[in-house]
C-alpha positions as CSV (number, residue, x, y, z in Angstrom):
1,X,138.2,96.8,17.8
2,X,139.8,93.6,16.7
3,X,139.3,90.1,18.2
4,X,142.2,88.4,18.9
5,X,141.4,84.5,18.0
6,X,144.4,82.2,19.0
7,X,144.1,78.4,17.0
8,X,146.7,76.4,18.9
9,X,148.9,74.3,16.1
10,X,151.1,71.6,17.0
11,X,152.8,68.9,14.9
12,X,150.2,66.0,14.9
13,X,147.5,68.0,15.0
14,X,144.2,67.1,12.9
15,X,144.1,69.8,10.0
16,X,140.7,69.7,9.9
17,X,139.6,70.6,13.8
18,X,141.9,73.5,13.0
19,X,141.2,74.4,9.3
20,X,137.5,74.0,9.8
21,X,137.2,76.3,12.0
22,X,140.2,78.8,10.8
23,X,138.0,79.4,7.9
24,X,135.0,80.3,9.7
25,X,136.7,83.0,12.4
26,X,139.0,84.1,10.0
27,X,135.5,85.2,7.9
28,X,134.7,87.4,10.7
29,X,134.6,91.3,10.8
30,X,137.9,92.6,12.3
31,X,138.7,89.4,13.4
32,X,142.7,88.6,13.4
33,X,143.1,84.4,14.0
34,X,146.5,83.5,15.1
35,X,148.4,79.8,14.9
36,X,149.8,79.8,17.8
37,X,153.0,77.5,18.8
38,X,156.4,77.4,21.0
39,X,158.2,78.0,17.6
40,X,157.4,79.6,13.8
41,X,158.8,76.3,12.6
42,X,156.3,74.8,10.0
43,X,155.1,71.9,11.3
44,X,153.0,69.0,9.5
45,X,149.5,67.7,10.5
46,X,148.5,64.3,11.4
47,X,148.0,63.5,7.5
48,X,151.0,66.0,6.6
49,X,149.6,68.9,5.8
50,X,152.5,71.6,6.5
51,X,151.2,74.0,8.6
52,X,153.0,77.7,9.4
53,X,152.4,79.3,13.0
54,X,151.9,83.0,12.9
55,X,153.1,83.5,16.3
56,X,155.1,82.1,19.7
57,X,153.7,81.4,23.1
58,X,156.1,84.7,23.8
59,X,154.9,87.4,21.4
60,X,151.0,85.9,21.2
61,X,148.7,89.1,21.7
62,X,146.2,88.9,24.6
63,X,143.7,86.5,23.1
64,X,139.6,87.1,22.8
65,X,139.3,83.3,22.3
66,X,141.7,80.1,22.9
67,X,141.2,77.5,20.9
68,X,142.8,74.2,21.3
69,X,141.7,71.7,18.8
70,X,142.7,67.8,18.7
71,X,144.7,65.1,17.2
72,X,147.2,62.3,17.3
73,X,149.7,65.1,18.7
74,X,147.8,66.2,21.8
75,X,149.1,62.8,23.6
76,X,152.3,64.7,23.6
77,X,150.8,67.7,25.1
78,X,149.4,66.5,27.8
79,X,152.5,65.8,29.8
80,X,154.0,69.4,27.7
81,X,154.2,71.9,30.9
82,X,155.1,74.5,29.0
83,X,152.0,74.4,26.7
84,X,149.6,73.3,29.6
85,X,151.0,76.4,31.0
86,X,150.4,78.6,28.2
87,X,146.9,77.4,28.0
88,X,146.2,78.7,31.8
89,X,147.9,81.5,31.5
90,X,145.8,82.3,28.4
91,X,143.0,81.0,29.9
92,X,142.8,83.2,32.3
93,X,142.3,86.3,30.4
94,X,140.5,85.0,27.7
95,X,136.5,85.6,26.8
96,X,136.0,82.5,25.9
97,X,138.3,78.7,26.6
98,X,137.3,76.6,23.5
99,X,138.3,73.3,21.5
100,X,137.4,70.8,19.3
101,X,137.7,67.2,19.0
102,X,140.3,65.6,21.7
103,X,141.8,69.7,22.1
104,X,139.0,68.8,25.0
105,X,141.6,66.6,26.9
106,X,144.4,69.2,27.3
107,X,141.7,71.7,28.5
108,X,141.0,68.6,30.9
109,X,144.8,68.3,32.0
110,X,145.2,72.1,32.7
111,X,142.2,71.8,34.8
112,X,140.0,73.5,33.0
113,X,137.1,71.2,32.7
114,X,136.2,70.5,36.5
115,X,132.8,70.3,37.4
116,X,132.1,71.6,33.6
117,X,130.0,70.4,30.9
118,X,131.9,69.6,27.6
119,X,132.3,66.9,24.7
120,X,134.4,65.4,22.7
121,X,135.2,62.6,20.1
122,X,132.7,60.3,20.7
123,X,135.4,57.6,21.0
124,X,137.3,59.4,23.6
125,X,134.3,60.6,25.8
126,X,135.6,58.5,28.5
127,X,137.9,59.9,29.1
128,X,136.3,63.6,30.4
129,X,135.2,62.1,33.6
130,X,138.4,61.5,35.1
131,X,139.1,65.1,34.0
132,X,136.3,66.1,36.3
133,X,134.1,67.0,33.2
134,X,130.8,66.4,33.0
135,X,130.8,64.8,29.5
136,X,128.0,65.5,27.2
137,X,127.5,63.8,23.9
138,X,126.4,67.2,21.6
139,X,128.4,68.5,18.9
140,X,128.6,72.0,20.7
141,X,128.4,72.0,24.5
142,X,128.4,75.2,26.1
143,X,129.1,76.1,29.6
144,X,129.4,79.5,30.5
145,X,132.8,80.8,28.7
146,X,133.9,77.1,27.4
147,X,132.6,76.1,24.7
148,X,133.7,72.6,23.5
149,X,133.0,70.8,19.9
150,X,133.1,66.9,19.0
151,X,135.2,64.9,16.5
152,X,137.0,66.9,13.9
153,X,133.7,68.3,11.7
154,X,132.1,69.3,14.5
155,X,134.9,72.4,14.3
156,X,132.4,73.6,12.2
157,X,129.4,74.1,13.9
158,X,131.8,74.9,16.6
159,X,132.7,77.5,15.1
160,X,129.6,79.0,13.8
161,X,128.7,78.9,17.7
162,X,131.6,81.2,18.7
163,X,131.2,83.3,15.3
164,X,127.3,84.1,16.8
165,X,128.6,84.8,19.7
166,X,131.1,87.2,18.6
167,X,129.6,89.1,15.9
168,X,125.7,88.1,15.8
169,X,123.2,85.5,14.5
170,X,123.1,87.2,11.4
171,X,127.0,87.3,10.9
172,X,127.1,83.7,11.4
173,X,124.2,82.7,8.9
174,X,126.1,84.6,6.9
175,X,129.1,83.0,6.8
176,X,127.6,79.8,7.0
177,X,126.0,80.7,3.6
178,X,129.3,82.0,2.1
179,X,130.9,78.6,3.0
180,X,128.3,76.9,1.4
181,X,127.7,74.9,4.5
182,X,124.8,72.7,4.2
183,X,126.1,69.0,5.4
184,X,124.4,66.2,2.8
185,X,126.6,63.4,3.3
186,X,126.2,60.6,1.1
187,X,125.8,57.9,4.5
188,X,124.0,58.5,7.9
189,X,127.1,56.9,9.5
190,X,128.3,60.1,10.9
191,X,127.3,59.5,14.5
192,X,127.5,56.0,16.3
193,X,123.7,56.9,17.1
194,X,123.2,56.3,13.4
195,X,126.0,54.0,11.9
196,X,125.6,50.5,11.2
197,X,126.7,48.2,14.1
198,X,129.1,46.3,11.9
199,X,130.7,49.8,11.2
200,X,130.7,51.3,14.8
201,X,132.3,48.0,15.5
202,X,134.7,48.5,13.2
203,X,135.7,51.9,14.0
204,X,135.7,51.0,17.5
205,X,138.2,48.4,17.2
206,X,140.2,50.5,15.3
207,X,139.9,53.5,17.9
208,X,140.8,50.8,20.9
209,X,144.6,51.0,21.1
210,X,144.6,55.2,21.2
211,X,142.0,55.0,23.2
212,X,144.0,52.9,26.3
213,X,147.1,54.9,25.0
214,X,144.9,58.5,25.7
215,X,143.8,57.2,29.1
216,X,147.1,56.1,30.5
217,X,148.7,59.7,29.1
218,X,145.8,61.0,31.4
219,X,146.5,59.3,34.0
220,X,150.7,60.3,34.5
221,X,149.7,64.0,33.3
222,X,147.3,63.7,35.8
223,X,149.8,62.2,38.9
224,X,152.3,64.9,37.2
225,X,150.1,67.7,37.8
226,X,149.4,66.6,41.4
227,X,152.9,66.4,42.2
């Protein structure tokens, strides 16, 4: 039976919370991963990587997992009713609600989140609360049929989770050893557990005018939603 894996793809989205994990449920057995978008109009990442959708919010098959991963383009989505409605409607049916990185806040929007554990970007876990998540700072949070991943490489491990769900332990290490994944990185600055404070601070600073610009997008999708 094939497994119907539907990657939402939207312009602004970061490549890598969708490539990441693309190539990792794409490796599966009889595993068909779909790019899913209003249009089959390329559209180009948040560093401009053209990306082609395989499919419309109209002729989408009935989808094992949802996958909504992040990016400077979710902002956009989160006052989108047509794609918070597709994600609920898709919801709904599937196995398993998923994302990666900030793809979090949109599950958050279309109220999928309450009362839930999940993560995020650490940068943008403040915002889950107000979503009526209950934010936990893992890499892979898993709360009964949502699964959630952190900032951008965490699509990986993400990924790896949902693969070992789907197919087995054993499937997973597999592909896990196929990709050669084995994380060495030349820094421990990867977390803000671990980088040094001058760098956190840094990144921080940098992160601060999205971050305000996220939580007021929150806030009208949120009043919007309401109405």
């Amino acid at each position: 039976m094939t497994l119907h894996i539907g990657l939402l793809v939207f312009p602004g989205v970061q490549q890598l919370d969708l490539t990441g994990p693309h190539d990792v449920l794409a490796s599966l057995p009889d595993a068909a991963v779909h790019l899913v978008w209003k249009s089959r109009d390329t559209v180009a990442s948040s560093s401009g990587l053209a990306l082609a959708p395989t499919c419309t919010f109209d002729d989408c098959p009935p989808l094992d997992v949802i996958c909504v991963p992040g990016g400077i383009g979710i902002n956009e989505l989160l006052l989108d009713a047509q794609t918070i409605a597709f994600v609920q409607q898709r919801a709904a049916t599937a196995r398993y609600v998923t994302s990666v990185c900030t793809g979090a806040l949109l599950l958050g929007v279309a109220g999928l989140l309450k009362g839930r554990r999940a993560t995020t970007h650490w940068a943008f876990h403040s915002l889950l609360e107000p979503l009526g998540a209950v934010p936990v700072r893992e890499r892979v949070v898993r709360d009964g049929n949502l699964i959630t991943g952190g900032g951008v490489t965490a699509g990986i491990d993400f990924a790896l989770t949902i693969a070992a769900e789907l197919a087995g332990v054993e499937e997973a290490q597999s592909i896990q050893l196929a990709l050669e994944y084995a994380p060495a990185p030349p820094f421990d600055a990867g977390s803000p557990d671990t980088a040094p404070a001058s760098v956190l601070e840094r990144v921080t600073q940098r992160s601060a005018a999205g971050l305000e610009k996220r939580r007021q997008t929150i806030d009208a999708a949120l009043r919007a939603m309401a109405r």
